[in-house]
N, C-alpha and C positions, 0 to 999 in steps of 0.2 A: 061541171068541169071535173076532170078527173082529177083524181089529189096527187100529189108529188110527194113525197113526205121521205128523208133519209134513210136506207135500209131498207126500203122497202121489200127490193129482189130477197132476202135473208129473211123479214119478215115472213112473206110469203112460200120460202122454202120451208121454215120452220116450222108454219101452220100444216103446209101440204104433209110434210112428215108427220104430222100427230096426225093428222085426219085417213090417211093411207093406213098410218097403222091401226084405228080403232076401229076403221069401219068400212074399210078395204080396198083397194086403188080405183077399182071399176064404180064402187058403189059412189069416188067422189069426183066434184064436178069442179072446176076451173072459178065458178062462180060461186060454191060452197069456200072455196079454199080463200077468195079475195074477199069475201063478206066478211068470216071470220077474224080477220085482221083489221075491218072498219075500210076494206078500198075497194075497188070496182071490178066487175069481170073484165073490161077493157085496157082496166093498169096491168091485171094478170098478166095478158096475151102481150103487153106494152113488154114485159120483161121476159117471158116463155110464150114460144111455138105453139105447146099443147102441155098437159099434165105431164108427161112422160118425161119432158126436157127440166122438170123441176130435179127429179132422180138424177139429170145425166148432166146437169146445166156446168160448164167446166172443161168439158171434155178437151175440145183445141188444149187449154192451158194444160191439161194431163199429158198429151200427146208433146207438146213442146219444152218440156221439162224434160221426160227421157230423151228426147233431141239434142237439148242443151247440156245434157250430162256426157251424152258422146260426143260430142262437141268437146268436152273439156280435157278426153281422157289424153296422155300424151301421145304420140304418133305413133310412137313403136310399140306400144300397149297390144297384147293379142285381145283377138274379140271377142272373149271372156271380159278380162280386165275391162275393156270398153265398156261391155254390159255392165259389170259392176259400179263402174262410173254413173252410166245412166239411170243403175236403180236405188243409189244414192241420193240421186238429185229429185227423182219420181215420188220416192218415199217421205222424201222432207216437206211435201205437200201436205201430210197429214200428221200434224201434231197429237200429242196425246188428248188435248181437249176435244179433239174432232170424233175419238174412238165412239163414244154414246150415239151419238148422231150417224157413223159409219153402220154403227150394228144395226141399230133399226130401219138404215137406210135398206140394208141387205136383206132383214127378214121381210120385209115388202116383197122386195126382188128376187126372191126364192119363192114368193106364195103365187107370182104370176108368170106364167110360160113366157109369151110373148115379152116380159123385163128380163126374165131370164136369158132369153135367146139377142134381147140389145146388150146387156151385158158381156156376154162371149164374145158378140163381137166388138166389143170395146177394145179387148184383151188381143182380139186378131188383126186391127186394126195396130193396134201398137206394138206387134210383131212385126207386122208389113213396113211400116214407118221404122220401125228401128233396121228391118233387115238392107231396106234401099239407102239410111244412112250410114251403114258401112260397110256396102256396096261402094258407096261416095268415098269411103277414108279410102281406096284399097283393097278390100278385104274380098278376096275369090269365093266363088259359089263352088260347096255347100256350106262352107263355112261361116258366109253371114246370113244367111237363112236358119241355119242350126244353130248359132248364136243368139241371132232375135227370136227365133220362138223360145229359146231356152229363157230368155229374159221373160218374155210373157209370162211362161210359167212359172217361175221363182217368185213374179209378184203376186201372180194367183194365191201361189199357194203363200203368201206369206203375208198375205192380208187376210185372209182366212184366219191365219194363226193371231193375226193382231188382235182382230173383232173379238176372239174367243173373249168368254165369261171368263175372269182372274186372270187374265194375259196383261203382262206388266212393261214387259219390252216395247221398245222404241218400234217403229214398223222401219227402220233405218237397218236395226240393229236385227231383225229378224230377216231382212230382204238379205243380209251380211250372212246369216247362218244358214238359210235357206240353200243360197248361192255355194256357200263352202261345201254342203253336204252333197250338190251337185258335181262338185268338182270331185270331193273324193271317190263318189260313186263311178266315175269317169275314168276315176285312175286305176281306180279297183278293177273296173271293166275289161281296159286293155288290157290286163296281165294274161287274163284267161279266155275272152270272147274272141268270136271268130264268126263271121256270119258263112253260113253254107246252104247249097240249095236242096231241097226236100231230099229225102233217103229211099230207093229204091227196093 
């Protein structure tokens, strides 16, 4: 009989991360990852799809977090402000204990194309989802399209900056300066940009 045992799903992430990292995603197998822990290949797949879903296992709750952060922002908030909202609430999913666990989650996920290319569209996916939710408040096209991808990007790059070796910052606080640095780049923009079509 298969064992039940508390934590398992956690156990079992925990192991899969040591084992991805020492001796590399492809080289490990669903049933190396459950043995390790003292449980079965069949409690494995009882809580993950496949090995890949250990990496990604979360994702809906990632996705309904920057939902619920636009959700909160107030009505008359421009779709900046909203973004902002949302990458407040996205970012507080990952405390500072989680950092250690984050980073080696990622250097996995950088040493493999195909995790590489699920991840991206992790990121696109929560663009798409943020731009049809405010589409839903109101918000006219291009401007909640150029909003939500702008959001994606802000988290990108400011979870990057978290993981970093000696990175001290909250990922709250850096999705906060991320986003500012956006904005002034933006204002800076309009003074002087103009788009025009090629030069003859």
């Amino acid at each position: 009989m298969a064992r039940w045992e508390p934590g398992a799903r956690e156990r079992l992430q925990a192991a899969a991360l040591e084992l991805f990292a020492t001796q590399g995603f492809e080289q490990t197998t669903a049933a190396e990852i459950a043995e390790s822990v003292g449980l079965t290949e069949r409690t494995f797949f009882r809580h993950f799809s496949d090995k890949r879903e250990v990496l990604f296992y979360g994702q809906q709750d990632f996705l309904q977090a920057f939902v619920d952060g636009l959700d909160t922002a107030p009505s008359e908030a421009s779709p900046l402000e909203v973004i902002a909202s949302a990458l407040q609430a996205v970012a507080s999913l990952f405390p500072d204990e989680r950092r250690p666990y984050a980073r080696t989650r990622q250097s996995v996920i950088d040493q493999n194309p195909a995790l590489r290319e699920r991840e991206l569209h992790k990121l696109a996916g929560l663009a798409s989802t943020a731009a049809a939710a405010l589409r839903a408040r109101g918000i006219a096209e291009p401007a909640a399209t150029l909003a939500a991808e702008s959001g994606a990007t802000v988290f990108g790059i400011a979870f990057a900056q978290w993981i970093r070796e000696g990175e001290r910052r909250s990922l709250p606080d850096i999705a906060s300066d991320v986003l500012h640095e956006l904005v002034s780049l933006s204002r800076a923009g309009t003074r002087s940009a103009t788009v025009t079509g090629p030069r003859r």
